[in-house]
C-alpha positions in Angstrom: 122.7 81.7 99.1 119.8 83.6 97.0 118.9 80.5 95.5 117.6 79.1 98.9 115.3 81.5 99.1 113.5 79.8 96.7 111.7 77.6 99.3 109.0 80.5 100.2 107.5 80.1 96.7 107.1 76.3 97.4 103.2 75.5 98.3 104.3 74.0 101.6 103.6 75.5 105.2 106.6 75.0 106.2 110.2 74.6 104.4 113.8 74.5 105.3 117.2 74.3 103.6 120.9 74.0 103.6 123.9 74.0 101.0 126.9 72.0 102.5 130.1 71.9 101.1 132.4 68.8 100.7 134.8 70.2 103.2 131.7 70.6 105.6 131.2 74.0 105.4 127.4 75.3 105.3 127.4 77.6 102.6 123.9 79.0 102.9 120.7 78.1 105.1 116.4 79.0 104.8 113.8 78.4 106.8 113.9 77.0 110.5 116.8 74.5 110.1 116.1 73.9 113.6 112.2 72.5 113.0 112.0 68.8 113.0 110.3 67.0 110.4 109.1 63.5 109.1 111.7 62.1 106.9 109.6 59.6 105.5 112.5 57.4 103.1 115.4 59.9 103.7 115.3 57.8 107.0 117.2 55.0 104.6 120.4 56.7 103.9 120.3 57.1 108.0 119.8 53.0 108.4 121.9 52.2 105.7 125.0 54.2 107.3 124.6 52.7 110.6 124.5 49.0 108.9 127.7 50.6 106.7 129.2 50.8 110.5 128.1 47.6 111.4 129.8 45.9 108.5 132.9 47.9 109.7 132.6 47.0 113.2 132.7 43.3 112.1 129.3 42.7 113.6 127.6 41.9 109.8 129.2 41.2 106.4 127.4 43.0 103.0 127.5 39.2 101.2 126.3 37.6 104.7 122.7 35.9 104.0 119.6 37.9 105.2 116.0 38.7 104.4 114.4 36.0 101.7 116.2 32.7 100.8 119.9 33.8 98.5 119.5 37.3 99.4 122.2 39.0 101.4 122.4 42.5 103.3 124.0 44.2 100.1 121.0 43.0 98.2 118.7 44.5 100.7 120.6 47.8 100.7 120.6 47.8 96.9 116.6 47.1 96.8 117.7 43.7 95.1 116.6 41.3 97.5 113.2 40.4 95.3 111.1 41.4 98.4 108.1 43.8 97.6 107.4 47.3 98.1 105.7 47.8 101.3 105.3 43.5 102.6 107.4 40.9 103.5 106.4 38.9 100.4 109.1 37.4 97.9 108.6 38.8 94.1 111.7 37.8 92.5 115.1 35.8 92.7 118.0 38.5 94.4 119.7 40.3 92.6 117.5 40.0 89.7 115.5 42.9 89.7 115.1 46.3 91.6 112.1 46.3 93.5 112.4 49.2 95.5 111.4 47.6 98.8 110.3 49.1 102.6 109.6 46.0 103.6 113.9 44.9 102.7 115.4 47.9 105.2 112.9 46.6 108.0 114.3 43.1 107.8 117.7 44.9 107.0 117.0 46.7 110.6 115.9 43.3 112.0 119.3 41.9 110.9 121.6 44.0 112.0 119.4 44.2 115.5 120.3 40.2 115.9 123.7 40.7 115.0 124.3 43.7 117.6 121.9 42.5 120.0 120.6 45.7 120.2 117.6 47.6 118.9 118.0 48.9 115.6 116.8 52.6 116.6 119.3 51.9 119.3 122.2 50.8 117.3 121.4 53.7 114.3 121.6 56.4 117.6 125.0 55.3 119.2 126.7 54.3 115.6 125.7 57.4 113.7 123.3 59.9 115.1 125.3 60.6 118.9 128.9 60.9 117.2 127.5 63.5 114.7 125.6 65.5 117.1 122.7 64.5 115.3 120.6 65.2 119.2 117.7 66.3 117.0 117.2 63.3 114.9 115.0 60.3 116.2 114.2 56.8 114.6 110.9 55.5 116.4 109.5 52.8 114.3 110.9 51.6 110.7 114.3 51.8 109.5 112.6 52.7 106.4 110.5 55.2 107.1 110.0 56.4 110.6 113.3 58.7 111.1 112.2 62.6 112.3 115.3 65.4 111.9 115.6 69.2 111.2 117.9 70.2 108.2 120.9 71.4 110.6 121.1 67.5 111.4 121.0 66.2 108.1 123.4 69.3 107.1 126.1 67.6 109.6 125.3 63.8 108.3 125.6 65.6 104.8 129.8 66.7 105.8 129.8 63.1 107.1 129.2 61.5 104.1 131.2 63.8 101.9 134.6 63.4 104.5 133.7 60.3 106.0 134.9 60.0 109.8 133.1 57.1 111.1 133.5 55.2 107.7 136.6 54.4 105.8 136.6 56.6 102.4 136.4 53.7 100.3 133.3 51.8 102.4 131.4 55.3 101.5 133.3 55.2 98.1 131.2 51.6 97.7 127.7 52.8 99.0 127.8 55.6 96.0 128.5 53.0 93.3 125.7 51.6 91.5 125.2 47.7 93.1 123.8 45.3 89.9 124.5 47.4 87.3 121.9 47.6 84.5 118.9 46.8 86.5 115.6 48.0 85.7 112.9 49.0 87.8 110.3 51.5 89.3 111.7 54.9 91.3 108.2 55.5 93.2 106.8 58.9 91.9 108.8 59.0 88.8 107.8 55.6 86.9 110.2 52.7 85.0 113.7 53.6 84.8 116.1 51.7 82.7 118.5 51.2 84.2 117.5 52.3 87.8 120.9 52.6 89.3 121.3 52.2 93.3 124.5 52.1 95.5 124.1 50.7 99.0 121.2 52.9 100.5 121.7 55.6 98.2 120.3 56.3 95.0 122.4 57.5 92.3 120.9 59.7 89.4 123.3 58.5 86.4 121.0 59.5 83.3 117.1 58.8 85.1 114.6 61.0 83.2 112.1 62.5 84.5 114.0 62.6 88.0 113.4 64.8 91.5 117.5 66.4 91.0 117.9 68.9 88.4 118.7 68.7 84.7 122.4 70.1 85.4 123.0 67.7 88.2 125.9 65.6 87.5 125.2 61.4 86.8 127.2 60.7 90.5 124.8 63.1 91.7 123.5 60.2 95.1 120.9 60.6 97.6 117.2 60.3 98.5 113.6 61.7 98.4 110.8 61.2 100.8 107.1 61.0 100.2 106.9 63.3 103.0 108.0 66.3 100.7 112.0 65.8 101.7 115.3 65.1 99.7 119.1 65.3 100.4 121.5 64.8 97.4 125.0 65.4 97.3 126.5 65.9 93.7 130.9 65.0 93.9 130.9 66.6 90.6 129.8 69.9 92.5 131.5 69.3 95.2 128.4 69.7 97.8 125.5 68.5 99.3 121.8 70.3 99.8 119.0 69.0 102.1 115.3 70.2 101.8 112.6 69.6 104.3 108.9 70.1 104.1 105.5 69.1 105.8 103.8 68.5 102.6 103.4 65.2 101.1 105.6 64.4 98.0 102.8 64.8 94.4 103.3 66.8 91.5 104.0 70.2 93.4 107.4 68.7 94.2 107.9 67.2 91.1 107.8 70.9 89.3 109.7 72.7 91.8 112.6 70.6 92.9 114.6 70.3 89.6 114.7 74.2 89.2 115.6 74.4 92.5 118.4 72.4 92.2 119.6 74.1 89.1 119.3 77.2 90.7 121.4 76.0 93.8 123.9 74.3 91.2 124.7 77.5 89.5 125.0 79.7 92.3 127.6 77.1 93.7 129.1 77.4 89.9 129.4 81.3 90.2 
């Protein structure tokens, strides 16, 4: 895919990307896929798949309590648990607000750690990173932040997620549909949004302006950023999925030259 190339005009030492299709096919790579790099928060969709399999397994319930006093593990998945950004510090009643929150995918990771009586970075290895041949892709350290992969691993958790094998369809089905709809609150780097829709891990675009996707991604376009200069989103309506990695903190450089990028990929996938 041209549009790919795109990534050498990026003021970045080093970039990497891949276009995955929804029946897993990998329609067009750049840059050393291989060449593992911080994910910063693209770690989350990572931890909140592996506590997806948990729920699954039977080992946690999503409406189970956990993390502050009436909050649940959907709430912390859906950054509705009232915990603050970056410490363990109650800011409002769940499900009342959404306060994106670090601090609620730790005590998510603590959770589901109890409940599985194994580690977390443990438990995210053997539930999602092993069966997808993920070998690159390491968690050591926060659930929320602390994940290191290479785009040819998030390329196969991107086929996962758009033809779910260790989910059920409709458990993925869930984690793409916006959790407290009508919520407002601050997407870090890109200000207030009203609303600012999340599913379970993921969050979804719907009409958020200004936003890192592009103008012609579709509203069910779902994913993630990093403030480590890295994004996955996968857009049903396009039927695909694109992950970009950098070594350059997330600031305005990223803010100008992800949207075109992702129009760019968007209409070569059109054409």
């Amino acid at each position: 895919m041209q549009s790919l190339a795109m990534i050498e005009n990026w003021p970045v030492p080093t970039a990497a990307a891949a276009v995955v299709r929804a029946d897993g096919t990998v329609t067009g790579t750049h840059g050393p896929t291989g060449h593992r790099f911080p994910l910063a928060s693209v770690t989350k969709p990572l931890a909140a798949y592996a506590a997806l399999v948990a729920y699954e397994e039977g080992a946690v319930e999503l409406d189970e309590l956990a993390g502050p006093e009436g909050s649940t593990v959907r709430h912390l998945l859906a950054h509705t648990s009232g915990l603050a950004f970056d410490e363990h510090r109650v800011t409002a009643p769940p499900g009342t607000r959404r306060l994106y929150s670090n601090a609620g995918f730790e005590v998510l990771g603590d959770h589901i750690a109890k409940a599985t009586d194994i580690p977390f970075p443990e438990y995210l290895r053997q539930a999602v990173l092993e069966p997808l041949g993920m070998t690159a892709t390491t968690l050591d350290g926060s659930p929320a932040r602390d994940g290191v992969s290479t785009v040819e691993d998030l390329a196969r958790f991107a086929a996962e997620v758009q033809a779910p094998r260790l989910l059920d369809p409709r458990t993925v089905l869930e984690a793409q549909t916006v959790v407290h709809p009508g919520l407002k609150g601050v997407l870090p780097g890109y200000g207030h949004q009203n609303p600012n829709d999340w599913g379970l891990g993921f969050e979804i675009r719907d009409h958020k302006s200004p936003h890192w996707t592009g103008g012609s991604s579709s509203p069910a376009t779902f994913g993630h950023f990093g403030q480590s200069g890295t994004f996955l989103w996968i857009d049903p309506a396009a039927g695909a999925a694109c992950v970009a990695l950098t070594d350059r903190a997330f600031g305005p450089w990223a803010a100008e030259v992800w949207p075109p990028f992702t129009d760019a990929v968007l209409a070569e996938l059109r054409a």
